[in-house]
TIVEX-428277 format. One record per residue: x, y, z of N, C-alpha, C in turn; residue number from 1. Coordinates in steps of 0.05 Angstrom, whole numbers. Layout:
npx = X, npy = Y, npz = Z, capx = X, capy = Y, capz = Z, cpx = X, cpy = Y, cpz = Z, resi = NUM
...
//
This chain:
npx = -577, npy = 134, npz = -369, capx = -588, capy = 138, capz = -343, cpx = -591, cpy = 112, cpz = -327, resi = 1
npx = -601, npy = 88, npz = -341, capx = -610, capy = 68, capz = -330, cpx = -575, cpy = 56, cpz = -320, resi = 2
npx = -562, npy = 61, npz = -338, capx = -528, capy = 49, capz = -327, cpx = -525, cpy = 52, cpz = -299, resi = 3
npx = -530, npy = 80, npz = -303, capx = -517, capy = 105, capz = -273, cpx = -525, cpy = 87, cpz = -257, resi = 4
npx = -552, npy = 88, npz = -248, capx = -573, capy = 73, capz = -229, cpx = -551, cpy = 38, cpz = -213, resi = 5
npx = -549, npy = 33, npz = -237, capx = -540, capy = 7, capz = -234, cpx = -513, cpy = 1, cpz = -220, resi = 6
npx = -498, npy = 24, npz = -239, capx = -474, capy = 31, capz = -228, cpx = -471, cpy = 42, cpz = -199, resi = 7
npx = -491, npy = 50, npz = -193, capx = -487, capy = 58, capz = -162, cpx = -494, cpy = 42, cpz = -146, resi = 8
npx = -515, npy = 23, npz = -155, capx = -525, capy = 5, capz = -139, cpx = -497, cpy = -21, cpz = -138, resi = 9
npx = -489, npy = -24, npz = -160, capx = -464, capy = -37, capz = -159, cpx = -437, cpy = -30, cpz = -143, resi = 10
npx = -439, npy = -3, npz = -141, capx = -415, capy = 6, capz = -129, cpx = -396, cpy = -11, cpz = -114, resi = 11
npx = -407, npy = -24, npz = -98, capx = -396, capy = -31, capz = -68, cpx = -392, cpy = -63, cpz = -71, resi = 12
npx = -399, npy = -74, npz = -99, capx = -406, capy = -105, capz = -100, cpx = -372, cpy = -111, cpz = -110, resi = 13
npx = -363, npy = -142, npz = -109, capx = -340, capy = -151, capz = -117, cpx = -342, cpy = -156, cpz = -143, resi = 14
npx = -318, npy = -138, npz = -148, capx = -315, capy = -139, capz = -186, cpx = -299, cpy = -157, cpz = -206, resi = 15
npx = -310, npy = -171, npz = -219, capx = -292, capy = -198, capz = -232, cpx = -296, cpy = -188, cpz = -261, resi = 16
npx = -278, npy = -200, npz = -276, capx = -277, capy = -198, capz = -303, cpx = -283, cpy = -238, cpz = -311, resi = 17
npx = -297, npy = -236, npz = -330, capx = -308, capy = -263, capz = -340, cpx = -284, cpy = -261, cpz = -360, resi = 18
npx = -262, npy = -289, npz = -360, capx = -256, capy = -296, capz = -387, cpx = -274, cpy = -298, cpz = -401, resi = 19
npx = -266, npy = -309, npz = -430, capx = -287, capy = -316, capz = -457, cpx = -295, cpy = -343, cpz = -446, resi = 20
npx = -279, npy = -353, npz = -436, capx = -293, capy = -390, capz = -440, cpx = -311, cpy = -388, cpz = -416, resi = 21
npx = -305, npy = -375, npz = -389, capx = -335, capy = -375, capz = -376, cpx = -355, cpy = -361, cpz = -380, resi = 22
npx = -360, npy = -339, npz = -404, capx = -379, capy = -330, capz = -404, cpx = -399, cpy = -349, cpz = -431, resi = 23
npx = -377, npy = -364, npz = -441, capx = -390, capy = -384, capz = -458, cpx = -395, cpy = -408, cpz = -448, resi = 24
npx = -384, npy = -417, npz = -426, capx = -405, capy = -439, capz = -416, cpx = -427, cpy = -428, cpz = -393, resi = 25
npx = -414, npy = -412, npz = -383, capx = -442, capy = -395, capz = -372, cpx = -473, cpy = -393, cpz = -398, resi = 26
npx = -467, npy = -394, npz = -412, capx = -483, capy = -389, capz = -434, cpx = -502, cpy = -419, cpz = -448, resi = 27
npx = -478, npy = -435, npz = -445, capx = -489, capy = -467, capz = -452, cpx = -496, cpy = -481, cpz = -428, resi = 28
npx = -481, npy = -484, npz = -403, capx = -494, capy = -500, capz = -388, cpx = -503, cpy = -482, cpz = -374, resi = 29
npx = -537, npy = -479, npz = -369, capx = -551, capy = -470, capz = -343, cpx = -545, cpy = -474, cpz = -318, resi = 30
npx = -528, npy = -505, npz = -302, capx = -530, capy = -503, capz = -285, cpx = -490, cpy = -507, cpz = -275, resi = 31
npx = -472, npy = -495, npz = -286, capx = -455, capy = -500, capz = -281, cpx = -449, cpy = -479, cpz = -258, resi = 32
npx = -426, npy = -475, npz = -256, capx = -409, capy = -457, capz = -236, cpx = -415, cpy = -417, cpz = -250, resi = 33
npx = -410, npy = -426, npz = -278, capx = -407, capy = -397, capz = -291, cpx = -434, cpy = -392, cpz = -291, resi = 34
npx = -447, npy = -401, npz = -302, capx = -479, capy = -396, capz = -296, cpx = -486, cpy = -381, cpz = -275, resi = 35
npx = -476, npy = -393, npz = -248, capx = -480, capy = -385, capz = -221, cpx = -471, cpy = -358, cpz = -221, resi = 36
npx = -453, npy = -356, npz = -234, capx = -438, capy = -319, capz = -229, cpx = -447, cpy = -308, cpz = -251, resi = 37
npx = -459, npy = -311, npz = -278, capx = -469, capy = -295, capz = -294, cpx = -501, cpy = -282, cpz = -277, resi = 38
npx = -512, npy = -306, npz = -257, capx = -534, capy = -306, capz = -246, cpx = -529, cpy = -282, cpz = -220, resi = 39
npx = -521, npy = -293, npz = -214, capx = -511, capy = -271, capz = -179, cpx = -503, cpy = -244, cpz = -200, resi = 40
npx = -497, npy = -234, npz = -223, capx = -483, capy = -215, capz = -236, cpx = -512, cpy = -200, cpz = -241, resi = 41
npx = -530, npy = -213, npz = -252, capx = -564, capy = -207, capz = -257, cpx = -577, cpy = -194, cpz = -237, resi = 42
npx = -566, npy = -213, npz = -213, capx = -584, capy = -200, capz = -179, cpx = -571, cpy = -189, cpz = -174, resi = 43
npx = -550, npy = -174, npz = -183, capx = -538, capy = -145, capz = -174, cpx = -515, cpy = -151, cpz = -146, resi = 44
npx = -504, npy = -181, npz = -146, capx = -490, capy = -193, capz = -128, cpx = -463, cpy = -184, cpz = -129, resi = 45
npx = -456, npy = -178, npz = -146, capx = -424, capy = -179, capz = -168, cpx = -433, cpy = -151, cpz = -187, resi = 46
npx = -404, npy = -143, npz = -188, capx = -411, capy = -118, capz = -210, cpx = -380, cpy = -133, cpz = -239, resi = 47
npx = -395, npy = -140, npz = -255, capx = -370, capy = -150, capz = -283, cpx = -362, cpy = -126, cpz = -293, resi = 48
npx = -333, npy = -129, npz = -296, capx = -317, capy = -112, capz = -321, cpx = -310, cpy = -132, cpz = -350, resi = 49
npx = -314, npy = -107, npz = -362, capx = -318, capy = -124, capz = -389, cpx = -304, cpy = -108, cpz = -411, resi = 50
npx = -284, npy = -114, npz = -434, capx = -278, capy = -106, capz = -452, cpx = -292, cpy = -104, cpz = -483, resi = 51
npx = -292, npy = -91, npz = -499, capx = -304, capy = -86, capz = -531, cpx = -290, cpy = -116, cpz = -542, resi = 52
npx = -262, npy = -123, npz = -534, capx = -252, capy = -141, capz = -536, cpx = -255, cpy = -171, cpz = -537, resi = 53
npx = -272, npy = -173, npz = -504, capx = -280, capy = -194, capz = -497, cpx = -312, cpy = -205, cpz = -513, resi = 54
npx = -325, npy = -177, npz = -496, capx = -356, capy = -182, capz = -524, cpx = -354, cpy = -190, cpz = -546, resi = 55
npx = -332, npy = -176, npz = -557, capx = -322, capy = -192, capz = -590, cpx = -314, cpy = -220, cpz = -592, resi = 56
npx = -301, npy = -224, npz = -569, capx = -285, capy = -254, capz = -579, cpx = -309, cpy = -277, cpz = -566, resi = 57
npx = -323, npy = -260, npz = -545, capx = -338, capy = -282, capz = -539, cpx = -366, cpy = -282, cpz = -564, resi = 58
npx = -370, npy = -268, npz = -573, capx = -390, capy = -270, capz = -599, cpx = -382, cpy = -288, cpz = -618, resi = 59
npx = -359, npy = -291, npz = -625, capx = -341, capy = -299, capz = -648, cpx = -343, cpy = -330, cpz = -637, resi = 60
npx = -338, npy = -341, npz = -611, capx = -338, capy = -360, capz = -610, cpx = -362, cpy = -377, cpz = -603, resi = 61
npx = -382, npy = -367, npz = -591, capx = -406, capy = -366, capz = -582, cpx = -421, cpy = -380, cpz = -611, resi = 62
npx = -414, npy = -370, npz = -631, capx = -433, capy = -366, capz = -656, cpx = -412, cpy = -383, cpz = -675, resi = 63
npx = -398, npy = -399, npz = -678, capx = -385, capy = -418, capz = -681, cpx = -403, cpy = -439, cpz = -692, resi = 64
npx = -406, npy = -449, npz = -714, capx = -427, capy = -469, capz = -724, cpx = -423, cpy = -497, cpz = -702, resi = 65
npx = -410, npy = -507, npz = -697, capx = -412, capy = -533, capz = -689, cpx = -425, cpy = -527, cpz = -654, resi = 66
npx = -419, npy = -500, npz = -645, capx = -440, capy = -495, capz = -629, cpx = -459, cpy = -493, cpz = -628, resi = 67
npx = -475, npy = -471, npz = -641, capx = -505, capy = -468, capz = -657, cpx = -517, cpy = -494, cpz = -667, resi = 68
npx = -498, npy = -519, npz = -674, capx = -511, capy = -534, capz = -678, cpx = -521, cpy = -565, cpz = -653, resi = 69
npx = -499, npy = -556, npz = -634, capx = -507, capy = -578, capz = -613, cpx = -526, cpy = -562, cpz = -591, resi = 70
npx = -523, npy = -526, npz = -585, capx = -540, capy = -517, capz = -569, cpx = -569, cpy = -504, cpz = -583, resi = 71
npx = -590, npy = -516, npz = -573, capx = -620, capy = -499, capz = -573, cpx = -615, cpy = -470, cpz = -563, resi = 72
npx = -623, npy = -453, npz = -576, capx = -622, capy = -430, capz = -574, cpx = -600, cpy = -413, cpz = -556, resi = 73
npx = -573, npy = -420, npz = -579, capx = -559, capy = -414, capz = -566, cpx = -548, cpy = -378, cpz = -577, resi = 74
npx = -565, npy = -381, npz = -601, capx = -563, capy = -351, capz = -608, cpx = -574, cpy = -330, cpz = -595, resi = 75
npx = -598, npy = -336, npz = -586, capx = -621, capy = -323, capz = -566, cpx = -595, cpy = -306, cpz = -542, resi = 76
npx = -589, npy = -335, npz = -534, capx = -580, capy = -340, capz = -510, cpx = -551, cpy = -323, cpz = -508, resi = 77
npx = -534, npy = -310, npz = -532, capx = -527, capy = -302, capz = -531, cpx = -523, cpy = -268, cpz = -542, resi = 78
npx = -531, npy = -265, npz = -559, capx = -554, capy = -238, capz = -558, cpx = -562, cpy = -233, cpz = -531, resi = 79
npx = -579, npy = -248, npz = -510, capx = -587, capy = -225, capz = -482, cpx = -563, cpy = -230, cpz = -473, resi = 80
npx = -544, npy = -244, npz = -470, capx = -506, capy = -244, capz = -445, cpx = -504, cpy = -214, cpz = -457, resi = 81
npx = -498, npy = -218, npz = -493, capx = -487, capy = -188, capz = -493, cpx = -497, cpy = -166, cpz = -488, resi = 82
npx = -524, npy = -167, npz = -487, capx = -539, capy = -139, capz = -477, cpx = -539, cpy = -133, cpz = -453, resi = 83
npx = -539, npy = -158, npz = -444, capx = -537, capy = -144, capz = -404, cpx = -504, cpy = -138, cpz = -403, resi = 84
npx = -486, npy = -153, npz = -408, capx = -459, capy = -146, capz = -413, cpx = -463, cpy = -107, cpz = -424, resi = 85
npx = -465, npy = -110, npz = -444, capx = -459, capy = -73, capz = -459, cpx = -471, cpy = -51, cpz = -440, resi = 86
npx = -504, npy = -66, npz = -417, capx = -525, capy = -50, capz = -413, cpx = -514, cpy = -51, cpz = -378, resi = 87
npx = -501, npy = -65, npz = -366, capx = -503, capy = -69, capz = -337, cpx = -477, cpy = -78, cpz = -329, resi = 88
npx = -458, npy = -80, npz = -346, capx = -426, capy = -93, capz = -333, cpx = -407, cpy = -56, cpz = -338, resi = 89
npx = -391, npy = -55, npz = -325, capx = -375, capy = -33, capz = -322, cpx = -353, cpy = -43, cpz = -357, resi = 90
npx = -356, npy = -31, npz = -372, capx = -345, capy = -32, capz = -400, cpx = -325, cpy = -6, cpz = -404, resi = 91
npx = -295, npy = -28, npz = -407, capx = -275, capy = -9, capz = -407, cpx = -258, cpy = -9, cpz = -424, resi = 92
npx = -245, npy = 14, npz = -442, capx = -221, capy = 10, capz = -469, cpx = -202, cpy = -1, cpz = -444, resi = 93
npx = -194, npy = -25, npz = -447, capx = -170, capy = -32, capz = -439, cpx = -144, cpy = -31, cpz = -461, resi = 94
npx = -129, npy = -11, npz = -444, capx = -94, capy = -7, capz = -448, cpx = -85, cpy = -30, cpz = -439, resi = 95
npx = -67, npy = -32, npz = -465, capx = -39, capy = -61, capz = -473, cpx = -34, cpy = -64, cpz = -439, resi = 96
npx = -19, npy = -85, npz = -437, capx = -9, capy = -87, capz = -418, cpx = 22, cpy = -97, cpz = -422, resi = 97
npx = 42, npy = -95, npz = -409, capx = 57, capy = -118, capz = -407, cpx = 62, cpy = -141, cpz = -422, resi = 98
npx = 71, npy = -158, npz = -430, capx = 67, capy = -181, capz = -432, cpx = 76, cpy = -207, cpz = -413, resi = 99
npx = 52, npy = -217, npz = -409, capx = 50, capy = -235, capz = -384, cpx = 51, cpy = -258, cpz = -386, resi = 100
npx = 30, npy = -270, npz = -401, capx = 22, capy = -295, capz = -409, cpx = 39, cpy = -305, cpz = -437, resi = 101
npx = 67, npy = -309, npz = -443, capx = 82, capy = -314, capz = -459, cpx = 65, cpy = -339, cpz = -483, resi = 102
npx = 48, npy = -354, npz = -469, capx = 43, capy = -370, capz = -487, cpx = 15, cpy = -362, cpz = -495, resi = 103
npx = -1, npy = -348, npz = -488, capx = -18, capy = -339, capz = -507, cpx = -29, cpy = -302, cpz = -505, resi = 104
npx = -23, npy = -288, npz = -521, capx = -16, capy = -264, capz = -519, cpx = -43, cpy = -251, cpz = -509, resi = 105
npx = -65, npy = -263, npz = -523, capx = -95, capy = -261, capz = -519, cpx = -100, cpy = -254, cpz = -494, resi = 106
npx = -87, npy = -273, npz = -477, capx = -96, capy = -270, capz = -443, cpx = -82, cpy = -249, cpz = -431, resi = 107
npx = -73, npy = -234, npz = -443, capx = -63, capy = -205, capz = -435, cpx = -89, cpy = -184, cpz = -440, resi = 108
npx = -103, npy = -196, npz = -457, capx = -126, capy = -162, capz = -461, cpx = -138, cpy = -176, cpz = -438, resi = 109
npx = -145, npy = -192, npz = -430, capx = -159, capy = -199, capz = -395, cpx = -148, cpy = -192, cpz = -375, resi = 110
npx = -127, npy = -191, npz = -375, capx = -108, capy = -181, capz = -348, cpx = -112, cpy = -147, cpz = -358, resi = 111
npx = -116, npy = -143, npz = -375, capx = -116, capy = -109, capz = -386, cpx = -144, cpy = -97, cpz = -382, resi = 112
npx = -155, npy = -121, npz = -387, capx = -189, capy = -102, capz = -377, cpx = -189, cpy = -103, cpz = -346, resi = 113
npx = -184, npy = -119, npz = -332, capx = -183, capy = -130, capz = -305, cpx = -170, cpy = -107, cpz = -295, resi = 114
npx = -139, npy = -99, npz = -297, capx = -126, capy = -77, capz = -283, cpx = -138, cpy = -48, cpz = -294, resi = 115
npx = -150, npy = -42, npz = -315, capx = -164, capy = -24, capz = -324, cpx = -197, cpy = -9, cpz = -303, resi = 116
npx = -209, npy = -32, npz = -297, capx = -226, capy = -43, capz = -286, cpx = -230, cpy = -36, cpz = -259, resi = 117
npx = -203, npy = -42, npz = -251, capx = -192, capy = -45, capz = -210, cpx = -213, cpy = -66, cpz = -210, resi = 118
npx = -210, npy = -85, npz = -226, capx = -218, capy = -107, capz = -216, cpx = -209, cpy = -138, cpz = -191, resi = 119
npx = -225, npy = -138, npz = -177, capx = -212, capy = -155, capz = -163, cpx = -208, cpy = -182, cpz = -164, resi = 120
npx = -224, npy = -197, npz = -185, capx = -216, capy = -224, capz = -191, cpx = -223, cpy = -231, cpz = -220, resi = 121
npx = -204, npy = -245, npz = -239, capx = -208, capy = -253, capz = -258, cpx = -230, cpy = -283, cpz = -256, resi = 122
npx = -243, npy = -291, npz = -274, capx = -255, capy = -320, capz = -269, cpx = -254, cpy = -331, cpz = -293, resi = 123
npx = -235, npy = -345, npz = -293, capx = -223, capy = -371, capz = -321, cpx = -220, cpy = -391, cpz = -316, resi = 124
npx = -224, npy = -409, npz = -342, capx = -214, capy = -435, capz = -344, cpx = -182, cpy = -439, cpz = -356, resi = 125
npx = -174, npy = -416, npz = -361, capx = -156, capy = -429, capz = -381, cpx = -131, cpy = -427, cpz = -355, resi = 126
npx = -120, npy = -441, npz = -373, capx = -96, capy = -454, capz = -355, cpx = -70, cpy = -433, cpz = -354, resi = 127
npx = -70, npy = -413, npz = -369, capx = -45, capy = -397, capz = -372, cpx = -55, cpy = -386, cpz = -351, resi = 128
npx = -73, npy = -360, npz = -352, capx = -87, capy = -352, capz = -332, cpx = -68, cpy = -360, cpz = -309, resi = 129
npx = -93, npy = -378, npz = -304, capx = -101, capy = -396, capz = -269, cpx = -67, cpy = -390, cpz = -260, resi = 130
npx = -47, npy = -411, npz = -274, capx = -21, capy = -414, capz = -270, cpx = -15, cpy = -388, cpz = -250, resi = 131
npx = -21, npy = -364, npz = -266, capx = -11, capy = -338, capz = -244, cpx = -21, cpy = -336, cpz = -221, resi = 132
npx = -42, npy = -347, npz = -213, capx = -55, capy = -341, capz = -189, cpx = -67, cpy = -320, cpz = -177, resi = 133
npx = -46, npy = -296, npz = -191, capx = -54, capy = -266, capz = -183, cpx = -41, cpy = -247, cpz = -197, resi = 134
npx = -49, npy = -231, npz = -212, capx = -35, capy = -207, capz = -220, cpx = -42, cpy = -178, cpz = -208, resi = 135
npx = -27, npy = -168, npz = -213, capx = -24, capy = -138, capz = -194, cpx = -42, cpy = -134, cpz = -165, resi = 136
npx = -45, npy = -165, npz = -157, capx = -63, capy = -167, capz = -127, cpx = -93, cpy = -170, cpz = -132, resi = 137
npx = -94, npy = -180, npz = -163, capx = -130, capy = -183, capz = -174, cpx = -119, cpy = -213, cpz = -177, resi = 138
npx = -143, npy = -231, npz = -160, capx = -139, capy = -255, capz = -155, cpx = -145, cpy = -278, cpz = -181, resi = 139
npx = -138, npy = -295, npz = -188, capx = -143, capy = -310, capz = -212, cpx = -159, cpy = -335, cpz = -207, resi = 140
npx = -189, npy = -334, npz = -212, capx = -205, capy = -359, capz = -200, cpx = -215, cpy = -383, cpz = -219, resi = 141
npx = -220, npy = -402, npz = -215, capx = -234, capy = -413, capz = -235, cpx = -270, cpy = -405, cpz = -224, resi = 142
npx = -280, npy = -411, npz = -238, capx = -312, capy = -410, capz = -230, cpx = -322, cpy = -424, cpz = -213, resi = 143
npx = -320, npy = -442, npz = -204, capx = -323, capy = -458, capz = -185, cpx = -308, cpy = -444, cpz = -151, resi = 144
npx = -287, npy = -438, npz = -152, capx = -273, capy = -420, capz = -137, cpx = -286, cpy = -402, cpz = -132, resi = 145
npx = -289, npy = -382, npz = -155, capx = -297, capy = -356, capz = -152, cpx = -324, cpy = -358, cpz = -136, resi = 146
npx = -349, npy = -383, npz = -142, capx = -373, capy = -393, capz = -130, cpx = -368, cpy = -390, cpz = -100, resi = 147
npx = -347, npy = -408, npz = -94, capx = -334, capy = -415, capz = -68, cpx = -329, cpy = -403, cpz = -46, resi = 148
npx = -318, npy = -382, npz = -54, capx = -297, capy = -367, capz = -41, cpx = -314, cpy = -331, cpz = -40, resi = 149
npx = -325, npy = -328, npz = -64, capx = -342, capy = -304, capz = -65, cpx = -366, cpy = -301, cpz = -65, resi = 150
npx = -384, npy = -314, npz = -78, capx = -408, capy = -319, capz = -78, cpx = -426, cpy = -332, cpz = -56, resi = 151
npx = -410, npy = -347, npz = -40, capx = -425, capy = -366, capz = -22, cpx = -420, cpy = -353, cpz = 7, resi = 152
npx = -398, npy = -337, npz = 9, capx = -395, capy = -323, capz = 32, cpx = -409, cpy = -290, cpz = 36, resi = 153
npx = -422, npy = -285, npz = 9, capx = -444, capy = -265, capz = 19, cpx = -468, cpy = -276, cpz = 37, resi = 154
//
């Protein structure tokens, strides 16, 4: 019930899919760029698409000992991403896609949740990604960008 709510209230907001690495520095630095859009994602600014996929890989990496051991409560901190992620982001089985990203095959389940999604902008760091600029007319941002260009012009 509580989804529905959200989901409607989201309806109309611009929909991005978080790679793994910005929802994990969103997670470690408080005051970076990703931060800023996990934050605007909270105040109902942005509506996120999200894969079973991504929650997984970003858990896996998230929880990585040499992380846990340089971040304060970085387990906390990632436990509530995934709950508001499962409880408040539009969560979709993304279908294979194509293959796009020749050098890392991974960044195809992002372009697959994204077009799954009718998402309109991806937000990554990684460089395969970015390179495209745009797939199927869903724009490819870094976080800082995505800040820029979407966030700041509401």
């Amino acid at each position: 019930m509580l989804s529905k709510l959200f989901a409607n209230i989201a309806r109309n907001k611009p929909r991005a899919v978080l790679d793994t690495n910005t929802l994990v520095s969103a997670t470690l630095v408080e005051q970076g760029f990703s931060a800023q859009i996990l934050r605007a994602f909270r105040q109902n600014q942005i509506r996120l698409v999200i894969s079973p996929y991504i929650i997984g890989e970003y858990t896996r990496v998230v929880r990585r000992p040499h992380i846990a051991k340089k971040y304060d409560q970085v387990e906390e901190n990632a436990d509530a991403v995934v709950h508001l992620l499962n409880h408040r982001a539009l969560v979709v089985q993304a279908k294979t896609v194509e293959r796009v990203v020749p050098d890392d095959a991974k960044d195809d389940a992002i372009l697959a949740c994204a077009k799954e999604g009718k998402a309109q902008y991806i937000v990554s760091g990684d460089e395969h990604l970015l390179k495209l600029r745009t797939y199927r007319g869903i724009k490819i941002l870094t976080p800082r960008e995505f800040v820029e260009q979407v966030l700041q012009t509401k």
